[in-house]
N, C-alpha and C positions, 0 to 999 in steps of 0.2 A: 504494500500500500504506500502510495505518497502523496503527499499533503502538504499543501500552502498553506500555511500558519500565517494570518495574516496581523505579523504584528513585528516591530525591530527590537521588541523588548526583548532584552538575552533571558531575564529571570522567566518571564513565561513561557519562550521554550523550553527552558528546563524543565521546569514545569512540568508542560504535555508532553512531553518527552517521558516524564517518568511517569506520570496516571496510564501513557499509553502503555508502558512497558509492564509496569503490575500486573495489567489487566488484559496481559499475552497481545498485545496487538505488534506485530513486526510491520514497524511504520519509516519512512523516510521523511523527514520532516525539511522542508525547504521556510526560509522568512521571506520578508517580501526584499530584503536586501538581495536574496539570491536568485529572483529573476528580475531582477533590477528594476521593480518599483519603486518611482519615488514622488508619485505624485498625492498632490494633497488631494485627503477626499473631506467633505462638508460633510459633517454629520449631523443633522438639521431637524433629524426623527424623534417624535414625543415619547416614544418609550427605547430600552432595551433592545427590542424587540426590533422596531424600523431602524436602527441605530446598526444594528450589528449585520443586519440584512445590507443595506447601504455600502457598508463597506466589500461584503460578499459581493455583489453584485459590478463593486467598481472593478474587482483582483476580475473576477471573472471574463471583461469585456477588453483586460488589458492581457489575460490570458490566450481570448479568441484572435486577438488584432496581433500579436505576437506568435502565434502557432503553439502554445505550451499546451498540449495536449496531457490527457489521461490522468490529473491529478485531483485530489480534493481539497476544494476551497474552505478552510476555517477559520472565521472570525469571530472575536466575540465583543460583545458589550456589557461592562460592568458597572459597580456604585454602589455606596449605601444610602437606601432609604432609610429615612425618620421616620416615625409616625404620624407625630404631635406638629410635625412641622408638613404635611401631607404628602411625604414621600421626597422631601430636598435632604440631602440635596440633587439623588437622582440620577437621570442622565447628564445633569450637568457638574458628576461629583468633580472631574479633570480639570472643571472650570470655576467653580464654586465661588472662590474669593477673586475672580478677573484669570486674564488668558497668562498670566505671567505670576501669579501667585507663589510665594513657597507654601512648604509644608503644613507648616507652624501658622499660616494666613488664615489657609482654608481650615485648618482645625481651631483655630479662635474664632471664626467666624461663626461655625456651628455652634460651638461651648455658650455662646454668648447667646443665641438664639434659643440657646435649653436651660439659662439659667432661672428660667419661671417654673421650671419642672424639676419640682426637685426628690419627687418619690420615685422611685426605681420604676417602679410600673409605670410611670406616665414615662420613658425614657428607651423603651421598646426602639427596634430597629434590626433592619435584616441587610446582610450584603446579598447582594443580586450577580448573577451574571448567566448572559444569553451567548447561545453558542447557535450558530448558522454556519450548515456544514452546503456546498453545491457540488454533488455529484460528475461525475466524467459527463452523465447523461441530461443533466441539467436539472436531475432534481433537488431540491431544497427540501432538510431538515431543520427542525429546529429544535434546541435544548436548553433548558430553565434549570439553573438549582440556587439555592436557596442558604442562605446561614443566617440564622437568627440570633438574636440577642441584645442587648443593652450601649445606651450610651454613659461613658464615661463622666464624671465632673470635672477631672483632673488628665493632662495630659500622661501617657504614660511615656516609655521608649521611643524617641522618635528615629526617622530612618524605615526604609521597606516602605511598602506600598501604603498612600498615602491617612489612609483610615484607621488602620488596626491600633494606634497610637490610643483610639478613646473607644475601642469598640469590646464588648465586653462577653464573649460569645455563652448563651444559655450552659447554665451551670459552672460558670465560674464566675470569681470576684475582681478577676484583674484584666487590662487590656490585652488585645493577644501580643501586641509586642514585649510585653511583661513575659511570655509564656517561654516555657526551652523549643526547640527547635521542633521536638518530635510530637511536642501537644501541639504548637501552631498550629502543624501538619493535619494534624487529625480533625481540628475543630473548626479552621480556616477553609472551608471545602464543596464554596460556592460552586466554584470551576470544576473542581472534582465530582461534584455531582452532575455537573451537568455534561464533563466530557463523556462520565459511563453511560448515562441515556442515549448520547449521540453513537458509541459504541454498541449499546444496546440494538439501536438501529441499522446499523449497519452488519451486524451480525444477520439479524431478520431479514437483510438480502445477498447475505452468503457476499459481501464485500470484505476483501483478503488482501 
């Protein structure tokens, strides 16, 4: 199997790279640095869902225009929703506090917006991410998974992806960047869930 990962980030190839590998899939993983994309796509879609599709769709047509046959397009789109704040910050977590933000921006920016909430239960929140797989044959899959849990009041660890610093996943007391390596792992498992659905499905048409 090979597959356009459509993304420059090193960490999340690693990544799928290793959920693939667990879970027996012998995959060649290409970024888009490796067939020399490097154009900007507008992600301009209300949900996850049109967000992650958009980008599938732009790899896909630079795939046709190009001749790169026989691979699988996968991109994803992720974020944490809030609840009390009705889902921000959303598709726009990348962008949260402006296009040029640090870390520490966009997380002050939320803490401040949760500071009227201060019962744990009012402070609910799930990380999100959407995986859109396009077939050799042009069919389109789509995969959800889910990680729930708490916002922080206090920053924890900062560093790694942008959220985990205040994100507090069900059943623990601390952020996950507080967590060792092999809890993150396990609790952190948005993407993880959502790549074995899309694995799931590709099983279900005998794609090897």
């Amino acid at each position: 199997m090979e597959i356009i990962y459509g993304t420059s980030n090193k960490n999340k190839v690693i990544s799928m790279t290793k959920i693939l590998k667990e879970n027996n899939v012998d995959a060649k993983l290409y970024t888009l640095a490796d067939i020399g994309f490097n154009q900007e796509i507008v992600e301009d879609g209300k949900t996850f869902e049109e967000n992650s599709a958009i980008k599938a769709i732009a790899i896909k047509e630079f795939c046709d225009e190009n001749n790169i046959k026989d691979k699988i397009i996968i991109t994803d789109d992720a974020g944490l929703c809030v609840d009390k704040l009705n889902g921000e910050p959303g598709v726009y977590s990348a962008r949260y506090a402006g296009e040029n933000a640090t870390q520490v921006q966009k997380l002050e920016k939320l803490l401040d917006k949760m500071k009227k909430y201060e019962k744990q239960e009012d402070r609910t929140c799930v990380f999100v991410c959407v995986l859109t797989a396009i077939l050799p044959n042009g069919e389109k899959i789509v995969a959800r998974g889910e990680c729930k849990g708490t916002v922080a009041k206090t920053l924890g660890k900062l560093g790694g992806l942008t959220y985990v610093p205040i994100f507090i996943p069900e059943g623990f007391d601390k952020p996950l960047s507080d967590l060792d390596k092999k809890t993150y792992e396990a609790t952190h498992n948005h993407r993880d869930i959502a790549v074995k659905k899309l694995i799931k499905e590709f099983k279900l048409r005998n794609i090897e």
